[in-house]
C-alpha positions, 0 to 999 in steps of 0.5 A, spaced: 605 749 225 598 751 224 594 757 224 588 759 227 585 763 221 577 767 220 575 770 215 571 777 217 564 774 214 566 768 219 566 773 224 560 776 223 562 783 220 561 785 212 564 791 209 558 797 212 559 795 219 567 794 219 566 802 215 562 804 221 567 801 226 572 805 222 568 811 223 566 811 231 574 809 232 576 815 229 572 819 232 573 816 239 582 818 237 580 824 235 576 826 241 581 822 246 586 827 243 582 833 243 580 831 251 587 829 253 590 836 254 584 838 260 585 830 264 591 833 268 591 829 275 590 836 278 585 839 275 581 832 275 582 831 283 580 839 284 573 838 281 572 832 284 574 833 291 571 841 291 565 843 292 564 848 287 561 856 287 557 858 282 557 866 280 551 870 278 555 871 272 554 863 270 562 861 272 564 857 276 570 857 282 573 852 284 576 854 291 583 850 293 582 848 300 575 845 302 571 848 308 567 842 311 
């Protein structure tokens, strides 16, 4: 049986891109775990669907039911 092996330079990577793309996939995990709690179904499709009211105060309300 033969193997179909590259070699990283073969592919066009040397030792500071593959860094790099160390760098940015770790950021991408950390980000993702730090986001994944807030992307709930319910929580994304009620600022999808809503229109959301701003407050004086600089908060926004997302009301339940939408009033067309």
């Amino acid at each position: 049986m033969y193997c179909f092996l590259l070699s990283f330079t073969e592919m066009g990577l040397s030792f500071p891109i593959i860094i790099i793309l160390i760098i940015f996939g770790g950021f991408f995990l950390v980000s993702f775990f730090i986001t994944s709690p807030n992307m709930d179904t319910k929580g994304l499709l009620r600022v999808l669907y809503s229109k959301p009211i701003r407050k004086p105060d600089g908060t926004v309300e997302y009301p339940e039911s939408r009033n067309n």
